[in-house]
C-alpha positions as CSV (number, residue, x, y, z in Angstrom):
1,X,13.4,5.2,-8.0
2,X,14.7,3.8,-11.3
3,X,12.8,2.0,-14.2
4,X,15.9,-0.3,-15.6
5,X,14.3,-1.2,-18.6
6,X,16.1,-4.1,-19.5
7,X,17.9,-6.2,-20.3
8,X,19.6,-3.0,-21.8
9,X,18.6,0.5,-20.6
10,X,18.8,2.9,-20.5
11,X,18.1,3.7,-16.9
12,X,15.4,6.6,-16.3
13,X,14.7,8.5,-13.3
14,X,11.2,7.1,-12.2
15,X,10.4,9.3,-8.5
16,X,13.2,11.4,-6.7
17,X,12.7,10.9,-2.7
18,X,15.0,14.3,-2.2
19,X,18.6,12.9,-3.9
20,X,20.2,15.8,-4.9
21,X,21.1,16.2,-8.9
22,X,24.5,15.1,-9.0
23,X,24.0,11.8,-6.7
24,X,21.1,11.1,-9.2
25,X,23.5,11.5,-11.9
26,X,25.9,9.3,-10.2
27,X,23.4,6.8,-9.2
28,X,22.3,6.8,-13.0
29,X,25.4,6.3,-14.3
30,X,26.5,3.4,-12.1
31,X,23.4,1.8,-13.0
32,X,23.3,2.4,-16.6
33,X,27.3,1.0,-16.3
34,X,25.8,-2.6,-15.0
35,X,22.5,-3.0,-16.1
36,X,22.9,-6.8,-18.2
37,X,24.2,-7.7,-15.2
38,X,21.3,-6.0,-12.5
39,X,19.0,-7.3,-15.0
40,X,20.3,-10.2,-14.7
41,X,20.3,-10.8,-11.2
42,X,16.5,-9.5,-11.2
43,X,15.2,-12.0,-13.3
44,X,16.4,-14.8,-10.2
45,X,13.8,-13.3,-7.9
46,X,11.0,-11.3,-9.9
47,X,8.5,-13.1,-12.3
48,X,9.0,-14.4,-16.0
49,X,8.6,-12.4,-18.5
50,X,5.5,-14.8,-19.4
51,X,4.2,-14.5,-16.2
52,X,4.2,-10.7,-15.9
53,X,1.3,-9.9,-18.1
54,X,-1.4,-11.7,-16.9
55,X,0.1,-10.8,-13.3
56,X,-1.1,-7.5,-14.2
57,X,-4.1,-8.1,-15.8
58,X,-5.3,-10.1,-12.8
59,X,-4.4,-6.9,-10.5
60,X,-6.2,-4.6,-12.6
61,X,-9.0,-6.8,-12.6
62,X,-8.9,-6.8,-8.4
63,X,-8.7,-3.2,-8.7
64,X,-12.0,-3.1,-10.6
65,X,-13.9,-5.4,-8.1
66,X,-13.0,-4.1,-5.3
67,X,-12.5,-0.2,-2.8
68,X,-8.9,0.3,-2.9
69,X,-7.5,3.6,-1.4
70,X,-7.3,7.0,-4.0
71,X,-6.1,9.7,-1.6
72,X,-4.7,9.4,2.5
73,X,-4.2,12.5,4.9
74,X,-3.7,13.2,8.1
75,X,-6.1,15.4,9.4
76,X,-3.9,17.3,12.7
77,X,-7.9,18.7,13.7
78,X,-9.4,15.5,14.4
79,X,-6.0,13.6,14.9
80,X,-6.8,10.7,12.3
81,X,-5.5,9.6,9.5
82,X,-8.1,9.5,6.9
83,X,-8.1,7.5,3.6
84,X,-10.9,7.8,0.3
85,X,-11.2,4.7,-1.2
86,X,-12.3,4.4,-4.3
87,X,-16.3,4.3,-3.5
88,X,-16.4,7.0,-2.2
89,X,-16.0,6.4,1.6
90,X,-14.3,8.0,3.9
91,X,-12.0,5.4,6.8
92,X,-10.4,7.5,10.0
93,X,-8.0,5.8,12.4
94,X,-6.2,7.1,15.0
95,X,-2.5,6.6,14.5
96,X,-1.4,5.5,17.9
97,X,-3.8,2.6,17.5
98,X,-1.9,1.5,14.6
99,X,1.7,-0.9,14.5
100,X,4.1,1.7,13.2
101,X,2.4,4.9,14.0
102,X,1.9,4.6,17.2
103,X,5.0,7.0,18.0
104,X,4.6,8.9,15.5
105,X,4.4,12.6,16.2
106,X,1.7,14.3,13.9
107,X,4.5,16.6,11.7
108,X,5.6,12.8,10.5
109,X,2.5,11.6,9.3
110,X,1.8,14.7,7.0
111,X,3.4,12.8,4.0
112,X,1.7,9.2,3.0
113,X,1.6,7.7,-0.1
114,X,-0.6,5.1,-1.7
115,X,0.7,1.8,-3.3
116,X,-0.3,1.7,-7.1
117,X,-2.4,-1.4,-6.3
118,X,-3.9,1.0,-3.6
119,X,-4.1,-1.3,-1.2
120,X,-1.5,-0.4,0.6
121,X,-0.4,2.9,2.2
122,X,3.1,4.1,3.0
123,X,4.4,7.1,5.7
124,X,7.7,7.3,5.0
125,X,8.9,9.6,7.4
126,X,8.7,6.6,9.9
127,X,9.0,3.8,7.9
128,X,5.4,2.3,8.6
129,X,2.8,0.6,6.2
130,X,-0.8,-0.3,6.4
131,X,-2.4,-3.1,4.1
132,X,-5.9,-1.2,3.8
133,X,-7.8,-4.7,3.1
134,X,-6.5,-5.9,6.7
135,X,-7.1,-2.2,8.6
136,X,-10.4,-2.3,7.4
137,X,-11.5,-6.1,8.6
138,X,-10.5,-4.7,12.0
139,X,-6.1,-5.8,12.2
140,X,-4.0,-2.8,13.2
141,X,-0.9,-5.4,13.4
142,X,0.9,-8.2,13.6
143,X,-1.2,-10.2,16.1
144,X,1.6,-9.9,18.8
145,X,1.3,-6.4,18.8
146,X,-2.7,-6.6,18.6
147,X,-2.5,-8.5,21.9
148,X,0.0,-5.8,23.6
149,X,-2.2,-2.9,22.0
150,X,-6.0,-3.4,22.7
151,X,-8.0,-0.5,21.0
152,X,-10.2,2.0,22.5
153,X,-13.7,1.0,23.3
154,X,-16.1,0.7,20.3
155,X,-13.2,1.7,18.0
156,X,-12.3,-1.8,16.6
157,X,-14.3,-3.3,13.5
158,X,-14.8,-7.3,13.3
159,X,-16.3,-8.1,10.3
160,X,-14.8,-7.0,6.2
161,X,-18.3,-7.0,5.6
162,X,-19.1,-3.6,7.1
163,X,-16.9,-1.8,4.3
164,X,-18.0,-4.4,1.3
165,X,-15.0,-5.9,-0.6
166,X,-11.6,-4.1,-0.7
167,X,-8.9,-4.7,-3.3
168,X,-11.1,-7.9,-4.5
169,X,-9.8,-9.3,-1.6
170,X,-13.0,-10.2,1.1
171,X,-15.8,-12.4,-0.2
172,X,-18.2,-12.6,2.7
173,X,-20.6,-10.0,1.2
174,X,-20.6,-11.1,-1.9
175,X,-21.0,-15.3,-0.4
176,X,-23.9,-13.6,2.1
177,X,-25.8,-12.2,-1.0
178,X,-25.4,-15.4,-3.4
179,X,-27.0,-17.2,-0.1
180,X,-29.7,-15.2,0.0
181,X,-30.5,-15.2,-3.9
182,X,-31.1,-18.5,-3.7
């Protein structure tokens, strides 16, 4: 992964996902060779530079309100992956009740990765991602998949409410206790 930093370099190495040397050297210089141009063409489908600040102010400020995800694993004993979020708690799931891992064979779910948001989590050794806000108000999938994949007995959540607000996104805890302060 490359930071461009345009609109005129250079290009610098941001995360190596196992190129070897020379292609990143190649890769480098190919993209240090056009970036006006890639920056360019980025500007037609990211944000304004205008825009991009208080973009990320408002994310930070999500990430303050709400649990978001600080360390995933997948724990071969239990056969769950478990994530910490940011309070503190502990979430298990089993992967085969989850679209994407439900193949997956336990030696590919040793590596995961977090989003920097960490709301999201990434196994890349089959190509799957989980939006924790959604695992955690009970979707394991698309809702065509939900429908072809019922969970386990007593394994499914229904209500956001259960794990409090996650990456500032659910509001029915916080709407219950306004409610009742009145």
């Amino acid at each position: 992964m490359f930071q461009s930093n345009c609109p005129v370099g250079p290009v610098v190495l941001r995360k190596n996902y196992g190129f070897a040397r020379r292609d990143i050297a190649e890769i480098r210089r190919t993209l240090d060779d056009n970036v006006p141009a890639l920056c360019s063409e980025w500007r037609g489908f990211m944000v304004p530079d205008d825009e991009f600040e208080p973009a990320v102010a408002r994310a930070a400020q999500r990430r303050q309100l709400g649990s978001r995800a600080v360390a995933a694993r997948y724990d071969r004993r239990i056969g769950r992956v478990v994530i910490r979020l940011s309070s503190g708690l502990e979430v298990a799931f089993a992967p085969h009740d989850a679209q994407g891992l439900e193949n997956a064979k336990p030696a590919q779910l040793d590596e995961i990765e977090i989003s920097p948001s960490g709301c999201g989590i990434h196994f890349p050794k089959v190509d799957a991602d989980i939006y924790l806000p959604s695992l955690l108000e009970g979707f394991r999938g698309s809702r065509q998949w939900m429908a072809a994949h019922p969970p386990a007995a007593g394994t499914q959540s229904t209500s956001g409410e259960k794990v409090g607000d996650t990456c500032g996104r659910s509001k029915r805890a916080e709407n219950r206790r306004k409610t009742a302060a009145r």
